[in-house]
C-alpha positions in Angstrom: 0.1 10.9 -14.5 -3.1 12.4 -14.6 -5.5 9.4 -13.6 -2.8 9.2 -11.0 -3.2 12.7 -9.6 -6.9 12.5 -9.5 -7.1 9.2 -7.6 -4.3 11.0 -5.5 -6.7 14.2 -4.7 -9.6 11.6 -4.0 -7.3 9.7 -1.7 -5.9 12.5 0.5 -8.8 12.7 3.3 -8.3 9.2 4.0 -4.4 9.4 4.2 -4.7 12.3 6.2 -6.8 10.5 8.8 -5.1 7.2 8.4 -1.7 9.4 9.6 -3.1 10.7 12.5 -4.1 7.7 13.7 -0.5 5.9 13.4 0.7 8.4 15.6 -2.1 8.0 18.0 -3.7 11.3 18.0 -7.6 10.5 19.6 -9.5 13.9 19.2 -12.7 12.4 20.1 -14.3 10.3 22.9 -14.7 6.5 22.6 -18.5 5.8 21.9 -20.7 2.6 22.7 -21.3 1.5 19.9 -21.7 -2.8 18.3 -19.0 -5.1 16.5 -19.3 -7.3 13.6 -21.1 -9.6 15.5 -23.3 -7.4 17.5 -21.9 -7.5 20.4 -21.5 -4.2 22.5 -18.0 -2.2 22.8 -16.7 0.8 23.3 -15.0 2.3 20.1 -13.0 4.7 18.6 -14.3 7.4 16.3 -13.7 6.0 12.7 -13.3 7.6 9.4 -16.3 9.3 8.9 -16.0 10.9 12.6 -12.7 11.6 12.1 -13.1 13.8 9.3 -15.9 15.8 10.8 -13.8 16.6 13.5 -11.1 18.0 10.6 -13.9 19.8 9.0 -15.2 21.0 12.3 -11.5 22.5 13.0 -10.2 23.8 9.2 -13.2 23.8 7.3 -13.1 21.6 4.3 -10.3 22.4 2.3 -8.1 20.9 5.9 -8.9 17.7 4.8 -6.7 18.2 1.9 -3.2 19.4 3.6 -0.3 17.9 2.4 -1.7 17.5 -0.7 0.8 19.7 -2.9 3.7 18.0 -2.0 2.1 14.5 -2.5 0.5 15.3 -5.8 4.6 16.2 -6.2 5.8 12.8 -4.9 3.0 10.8 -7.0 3.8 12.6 -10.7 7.6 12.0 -10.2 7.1 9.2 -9.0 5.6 8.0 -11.9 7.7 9.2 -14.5 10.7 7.6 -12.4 9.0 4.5 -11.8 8.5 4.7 -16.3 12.0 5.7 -17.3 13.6 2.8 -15.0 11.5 0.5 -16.2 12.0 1.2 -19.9 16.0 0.9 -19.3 15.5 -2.8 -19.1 14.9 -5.3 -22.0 11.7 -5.9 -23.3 9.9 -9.3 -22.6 10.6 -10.4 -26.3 14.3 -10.9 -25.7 13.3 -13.5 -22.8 14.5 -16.9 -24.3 10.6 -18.7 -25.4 10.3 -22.8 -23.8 9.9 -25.4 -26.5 7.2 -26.0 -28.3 5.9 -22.1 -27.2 4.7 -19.6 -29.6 6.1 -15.8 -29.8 2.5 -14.6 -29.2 1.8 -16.6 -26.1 5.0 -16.6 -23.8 5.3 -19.2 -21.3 4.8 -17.7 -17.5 7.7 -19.5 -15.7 9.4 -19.0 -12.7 12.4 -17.8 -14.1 10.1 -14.9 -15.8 8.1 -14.2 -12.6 11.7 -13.3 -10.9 12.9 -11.6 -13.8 9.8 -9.4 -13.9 9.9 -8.8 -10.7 13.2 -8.0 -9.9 12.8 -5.4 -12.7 9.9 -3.8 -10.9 11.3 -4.0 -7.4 14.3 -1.5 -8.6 11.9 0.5 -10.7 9.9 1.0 -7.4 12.9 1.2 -5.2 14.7 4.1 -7.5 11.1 6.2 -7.6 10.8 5.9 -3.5 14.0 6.9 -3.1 13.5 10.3 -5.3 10.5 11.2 -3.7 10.5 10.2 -0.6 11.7 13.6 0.5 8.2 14.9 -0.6 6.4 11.9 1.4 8.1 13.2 4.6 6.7 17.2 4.1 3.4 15.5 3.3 3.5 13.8 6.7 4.9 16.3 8.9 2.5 19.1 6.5 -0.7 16.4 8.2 0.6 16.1 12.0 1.1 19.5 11.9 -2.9 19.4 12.9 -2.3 18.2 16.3 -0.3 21.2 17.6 -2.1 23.9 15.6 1.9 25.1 14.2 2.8 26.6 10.3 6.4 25.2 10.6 5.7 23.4 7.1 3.4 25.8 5.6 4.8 25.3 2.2 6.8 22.7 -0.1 9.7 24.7 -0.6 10.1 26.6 2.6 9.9 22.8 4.3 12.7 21.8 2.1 14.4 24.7 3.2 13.4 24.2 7.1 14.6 20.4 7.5 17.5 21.3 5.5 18.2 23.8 8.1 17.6 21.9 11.3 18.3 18.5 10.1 20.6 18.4 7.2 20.4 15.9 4.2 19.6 12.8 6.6 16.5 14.6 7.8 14.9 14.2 4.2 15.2 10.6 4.3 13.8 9.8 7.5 11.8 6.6 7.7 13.0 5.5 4.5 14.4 2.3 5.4 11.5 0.5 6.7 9.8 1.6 4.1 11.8 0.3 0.9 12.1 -3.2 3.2 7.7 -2.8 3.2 7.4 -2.2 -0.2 9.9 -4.9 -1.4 8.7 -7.6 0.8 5.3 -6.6 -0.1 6.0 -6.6 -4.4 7.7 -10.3 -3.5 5.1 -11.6 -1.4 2.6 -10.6 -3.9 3.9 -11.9 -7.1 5.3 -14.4 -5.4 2.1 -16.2 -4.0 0.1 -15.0 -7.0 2.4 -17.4 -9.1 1.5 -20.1 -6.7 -2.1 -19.7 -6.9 -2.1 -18.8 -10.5 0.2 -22.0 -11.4 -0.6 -25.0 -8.9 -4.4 -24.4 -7.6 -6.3 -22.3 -11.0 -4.2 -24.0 -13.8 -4.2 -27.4 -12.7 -7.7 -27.2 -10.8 -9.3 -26.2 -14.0 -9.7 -29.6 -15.9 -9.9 -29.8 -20.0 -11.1 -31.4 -22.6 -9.8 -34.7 -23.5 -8.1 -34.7 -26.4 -7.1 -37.3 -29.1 -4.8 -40.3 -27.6 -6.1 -39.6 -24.0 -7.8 -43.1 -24.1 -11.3 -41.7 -24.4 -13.3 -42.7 -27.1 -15.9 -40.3 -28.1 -18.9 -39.9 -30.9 -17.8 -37.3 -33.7 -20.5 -34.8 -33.1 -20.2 -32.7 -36.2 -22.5 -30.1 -35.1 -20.9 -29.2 -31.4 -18.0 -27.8 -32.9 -19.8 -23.8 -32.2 -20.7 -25.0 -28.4 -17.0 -26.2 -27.7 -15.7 -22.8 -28.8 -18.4 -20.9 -26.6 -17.1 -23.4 -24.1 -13.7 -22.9 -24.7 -14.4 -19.0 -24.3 -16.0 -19.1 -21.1 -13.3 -21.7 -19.7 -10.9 -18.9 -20.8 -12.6 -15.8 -19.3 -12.8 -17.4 -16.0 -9.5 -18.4 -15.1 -8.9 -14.9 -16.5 -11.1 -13.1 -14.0 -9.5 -16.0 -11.0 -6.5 -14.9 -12.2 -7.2 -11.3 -11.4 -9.3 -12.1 -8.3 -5.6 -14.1 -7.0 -3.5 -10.7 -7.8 -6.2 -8.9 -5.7 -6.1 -11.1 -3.0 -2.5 -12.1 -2.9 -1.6 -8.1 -3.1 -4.0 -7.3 0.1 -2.9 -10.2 1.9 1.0 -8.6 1.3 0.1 -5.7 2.0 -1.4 -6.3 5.5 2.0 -8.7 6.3 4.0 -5.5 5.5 1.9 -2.7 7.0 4.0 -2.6 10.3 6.7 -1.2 7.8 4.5 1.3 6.9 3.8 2.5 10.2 7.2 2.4 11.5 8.7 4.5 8.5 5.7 6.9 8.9 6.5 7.4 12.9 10.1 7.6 12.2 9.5 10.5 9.5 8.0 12.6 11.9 9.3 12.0 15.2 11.7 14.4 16.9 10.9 17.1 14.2 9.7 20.2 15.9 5.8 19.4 16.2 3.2 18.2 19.0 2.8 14.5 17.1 6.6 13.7 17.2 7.1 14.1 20.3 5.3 13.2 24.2 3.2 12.3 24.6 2.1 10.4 21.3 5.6 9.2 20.5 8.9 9.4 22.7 12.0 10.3 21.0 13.6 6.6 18.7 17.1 6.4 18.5 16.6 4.2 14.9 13.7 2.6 13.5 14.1 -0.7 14.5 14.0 1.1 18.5 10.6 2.5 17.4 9.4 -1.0 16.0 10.0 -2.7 19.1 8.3 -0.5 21.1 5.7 -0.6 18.7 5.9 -4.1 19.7 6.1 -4.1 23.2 3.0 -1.9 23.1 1.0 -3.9 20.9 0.5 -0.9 18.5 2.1 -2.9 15.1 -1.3 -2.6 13.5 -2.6 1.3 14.7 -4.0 2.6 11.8 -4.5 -0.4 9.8 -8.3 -0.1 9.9 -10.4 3.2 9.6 -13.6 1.4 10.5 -15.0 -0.5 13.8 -12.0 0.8 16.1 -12.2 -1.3 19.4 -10.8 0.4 22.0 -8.0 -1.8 23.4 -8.1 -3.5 26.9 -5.9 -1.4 29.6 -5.8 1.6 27.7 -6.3 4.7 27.9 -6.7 8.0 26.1 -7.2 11.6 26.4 -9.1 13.7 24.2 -9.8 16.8 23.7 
């Protein structure tokens, strides 16, 4: 909990500018400035700008609001996501292949969807608990583009969208986002048991051994080298192994990000504040209206990426 607090605390600046860009708040200009390739464009201000403007406005410590109620949402979270998890069987119950040993299950399909089943409801149970905190942390972060103190605190903004919304109002946007995060925790196990099983397990090629048709020299003083071997052989489809989750995981999660941005939207939109409402975002009957506007607009990936923001042909925007 408290690894998960700190990374939370380091976090918050780039949340906070990542959610004011998904609902297309541009406070600054659009500079000259070179892409990847060198190649002159006009771009948006990105992260570092961003957050100089914030400074600029509220000082340093406004880079950090919203961050009560998350620091909430992540420590719950966590505990949830724990007790869940801990009402399922353990791993040693799962029924071992033939010819496998007790210390080295087997990593089959079966167990892959067991596992992950396990942690999709684990995951599910702890967004649906806190999710109430993630929409005051949102709303607590627009709340920059109008200048208004509607959600100055955690419990007075329970007690305000209890008041003007009811029940519903604290699970706004939650839909799209259990659909992000499930299709995300699939995709990602998922492909990591491909890679992991067909392309690092079979692509890594071992020793013959005895009755393989190879005839080889005894060599009674190799037997050191072919355990260093062994080792190395070991540590590396180890580390690929890790390298695939890593992958596979940021490969989900850019897939799913439209869900991300959608639920965001739809937590704040039509609240009471500046960012829910014209002209950043009209008013969505549901969130699969917003998405296909979204759509329509070709705005599925605003706010994806902090960094080298092209300005978008036929666009345009007002700043301050």
């Amino acid at each position: 909990v408290l690894l998960g607090s700190g990374l939370t605390v380091l976090s918050q600046p780039l949340m906070y500018v990542k959610v004011l860009v998904q609902v297309g708040y541009e406070p600054l200009p659009p500079t000259l400035g070179r892409n990847i390739f060198g190649r002159q464009v006009y771009q948006l201000p990105g992260l570092f700008s961003y957050a100089k403007h914030i400074m600029k406005v509220d000082g340093r410590a406004g880079l950090f609001k919203g961050l009560a109620p998350r620091l909430c949402s992540s420590a719950i979270g966590t505990v949830v996501h724990s007790k869940v998890k801990q009402l399922f069987p353990s791993d040693s119950s799962f029924p071992l292949q033939p010819g496998a040993s007790k210390k080295e299950p087997v990593s089959s399909l079966e167990q892959v969807l067991k596992e992950t089943s396990q942690e999709m409801v684990a995951r599910s149970a702890a967004t649906l608990i806190t999710h109430p905190f993630h929409v005051i942390t949102l709303r607590c972060m627009v709340q920059f583009i109008g200048r208004e103190t509607k959600y100055s605190g955690t419990l007075s903004a329970f007690a305000t969208i209890y008041r003007e919304e009811g029940i519903l109002g604290f699970f706004a946007g939650l839909i799209p986002r259990l659909l992000g995060d499930i299709l995300s925790l699939w995709l990602c196990n998922m492909l990591a048991y491909l890679i992991d099983t067909y392309a690092l397990e079979n692509g890594v090629g071992s020793a013959p051994g005895p009755g393989d048709g190879v005839f080889r020299e005894p060599r009674p003083r190799a037997g050191g080298i072919q355990v260093l071997l062994l080792l190395l052989q070991v540590s590396t489809m180890t580390e690929m192994k890790n390298y695939s989750q890593a992958v596979t995981g940021f490969f989900a999660s850019m897939l799913t990000y439209p869900f991300v941005l959608v639920s965001n939207l739809m937590a704040v939109n039509n609240c009471g504040l500046a960012g829910g409402l014209l002209p950043y975002a009209p008013t969505y009957s549901s969130w699969l209206d917003c998405w296909s506007q979204l759509h329509r607009e070709g705005n599925m990936s605003r706010g994806n990426s902090l960094f080298f923001r092209k300005v978008p042909a036929g666009k345009r925007y007002v700043w301050e």
